[in-house]
C-alpha positions as CSV (number, residue, x, y, z in Angstrom):
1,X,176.6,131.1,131.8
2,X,177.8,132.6,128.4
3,X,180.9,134.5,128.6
4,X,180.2,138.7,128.6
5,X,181.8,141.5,126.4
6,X,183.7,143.9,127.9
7,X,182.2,147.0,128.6
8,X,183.1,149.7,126.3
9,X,185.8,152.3,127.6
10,X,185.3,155.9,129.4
11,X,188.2,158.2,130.5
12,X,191.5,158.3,129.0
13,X,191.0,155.4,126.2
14,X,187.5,157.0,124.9
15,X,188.9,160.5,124.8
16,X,192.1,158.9,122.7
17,X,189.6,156.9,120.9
18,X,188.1,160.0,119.2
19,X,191.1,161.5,118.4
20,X,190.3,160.2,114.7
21,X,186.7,161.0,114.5
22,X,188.3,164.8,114.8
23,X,190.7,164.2,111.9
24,X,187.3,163.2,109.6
25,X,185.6,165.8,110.9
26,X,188.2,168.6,109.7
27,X,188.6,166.7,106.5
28,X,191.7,165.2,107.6
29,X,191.6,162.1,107.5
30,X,193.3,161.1,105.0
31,X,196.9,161.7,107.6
32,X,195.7,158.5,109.0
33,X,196.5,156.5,106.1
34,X,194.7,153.1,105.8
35,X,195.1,152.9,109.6
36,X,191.9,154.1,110.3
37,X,188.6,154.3,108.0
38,X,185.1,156.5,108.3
39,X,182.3,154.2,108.3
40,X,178.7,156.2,106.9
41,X,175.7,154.2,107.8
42,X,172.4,154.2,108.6
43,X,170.7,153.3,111.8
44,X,168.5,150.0,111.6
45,X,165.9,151.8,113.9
46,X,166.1,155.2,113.3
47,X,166.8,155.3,110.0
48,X,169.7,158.0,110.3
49,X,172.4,158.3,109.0
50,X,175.7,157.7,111.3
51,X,179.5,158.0,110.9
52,X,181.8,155.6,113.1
53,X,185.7,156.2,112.7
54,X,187.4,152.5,112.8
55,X,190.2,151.3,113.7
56,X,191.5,149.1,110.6
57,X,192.8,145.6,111.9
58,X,193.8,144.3,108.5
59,X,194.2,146.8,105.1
60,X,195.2,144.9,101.3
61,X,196.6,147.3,99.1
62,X,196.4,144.4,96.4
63,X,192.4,144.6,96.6
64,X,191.6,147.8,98.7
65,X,190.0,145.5,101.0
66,X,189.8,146.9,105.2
67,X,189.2,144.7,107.9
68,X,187.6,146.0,111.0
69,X,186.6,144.2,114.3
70,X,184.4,145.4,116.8
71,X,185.6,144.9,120.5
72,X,182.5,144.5,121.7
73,X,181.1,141.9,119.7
74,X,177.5,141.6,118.7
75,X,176.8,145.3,120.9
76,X,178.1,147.2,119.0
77,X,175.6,149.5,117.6
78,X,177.6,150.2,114.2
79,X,177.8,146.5,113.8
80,X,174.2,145.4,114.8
81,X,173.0,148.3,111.7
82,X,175.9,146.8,109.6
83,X,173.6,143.5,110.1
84,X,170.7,145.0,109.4
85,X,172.1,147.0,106.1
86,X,175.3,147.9,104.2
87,X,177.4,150.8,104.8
88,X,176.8,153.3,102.9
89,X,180.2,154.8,102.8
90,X,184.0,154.0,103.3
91,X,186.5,157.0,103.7
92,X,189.8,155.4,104.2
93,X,193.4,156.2,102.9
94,X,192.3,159.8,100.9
95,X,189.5,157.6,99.2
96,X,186.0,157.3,99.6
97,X,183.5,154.3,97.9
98,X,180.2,152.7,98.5
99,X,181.4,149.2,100.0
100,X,180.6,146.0,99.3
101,X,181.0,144.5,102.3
102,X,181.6,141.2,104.2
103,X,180.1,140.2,107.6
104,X,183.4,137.9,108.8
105,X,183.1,134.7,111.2
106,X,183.9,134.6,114.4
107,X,187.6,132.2,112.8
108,X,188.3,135.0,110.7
109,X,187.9,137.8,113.1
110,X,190.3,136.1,115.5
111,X,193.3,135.4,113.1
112,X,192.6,138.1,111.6
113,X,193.2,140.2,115.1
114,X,196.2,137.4,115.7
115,X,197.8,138.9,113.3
116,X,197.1,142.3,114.3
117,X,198.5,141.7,117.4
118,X,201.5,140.3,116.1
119,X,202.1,143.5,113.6
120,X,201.9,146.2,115.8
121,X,202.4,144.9,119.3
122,X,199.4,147.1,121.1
123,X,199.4,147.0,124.9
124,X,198.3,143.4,126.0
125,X,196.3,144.7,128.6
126,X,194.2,146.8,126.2
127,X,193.8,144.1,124.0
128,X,192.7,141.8,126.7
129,X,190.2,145.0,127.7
130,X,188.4,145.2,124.9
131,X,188.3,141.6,123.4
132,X,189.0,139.5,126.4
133,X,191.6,137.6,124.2
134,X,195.3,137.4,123.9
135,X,195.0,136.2,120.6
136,X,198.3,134.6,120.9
137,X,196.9,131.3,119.9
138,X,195.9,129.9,123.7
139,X,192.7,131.1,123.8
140,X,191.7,129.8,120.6
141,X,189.1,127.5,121.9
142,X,187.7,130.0,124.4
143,X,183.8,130.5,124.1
144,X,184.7,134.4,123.9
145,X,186.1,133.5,120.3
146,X,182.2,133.2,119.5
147,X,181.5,136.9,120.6
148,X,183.6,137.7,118.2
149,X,182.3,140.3,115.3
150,X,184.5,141.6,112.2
151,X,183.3,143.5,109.0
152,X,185.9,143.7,105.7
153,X,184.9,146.2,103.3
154,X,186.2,146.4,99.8
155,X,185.7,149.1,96.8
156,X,183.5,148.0,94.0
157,X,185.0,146.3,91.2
158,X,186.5,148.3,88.7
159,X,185.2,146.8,85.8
């Protein structure tokens, strides 16, 4: 039996995870530095137009670029319409561009969220929540690696 996602929080943890989506929505957002981004795009159904606020997992100042996860792998409906067509918008750090973006492997997503983990020390337990991972290196052969789903977005070149 394949290994199963986590099921996506309620309570507490959702209401703190739309903290930022407030910030955007008051034109804020740029207090939130290149922690967080505002993801505009559109739905692969529907056809509307959504805005997702991200948590950024890895930012390059060098190229712009912002790395993003999604903890619940392939489910996510901001991902799945990320498959299905680019963003059409990226509002991160005071800044906002038309992405060319990067659908990651499932590799990349994990050292990518290694790393992450390493950097800002977030509660294990809410790690192991939404991922299902330490991401300390043990469970790097783990079938739940495969569920993994990552997005990096990067500004046009400027040309």
């Amino acid at each position: 039996m394949p290994p199963q996602q986590a099921a996506p929080p309620g309570g507490l943890l959702r209401w703190l995870l739309d903290l930022p989506r407030w910030l955007y929505r008051l034109r804020l957002g740029w207090l939130l530095g290149h922690r967080f981004l505002l993801l505009t795009h559109r739905g692969r159904r529907s056809g509307r137009v959504h805005r997702t606020v991200l948590e950024v997992a890895a930012f390059d100042p060098g190229t712009g670029e912002s790395i993003v996860a999604s903890g619940w792998g392939q489910r996510t409906q901001w991902y799945r319409n990320l498959e299905a067509a680019p963003a059409l918008e990226i509002e991160t750090g005071g800044r906002r561009y038309r992405p060319q973006q990067r659908l990651l492997t499932c590799n990349e997503v994990y050292d990518v969220m290694a790393a992450y983990v390493r950097r800002y020390h977030p509660p294990q337990r809410i790690v192991a929540r939404l991922f299902g991972l330490r991401f300390d290196g043990s469970d790097r052969g783990s079938e739940r690696v495969q569920l993994l789903r990552g997005v990096a977005f990067r500004p046009p070149d400027q040309r």
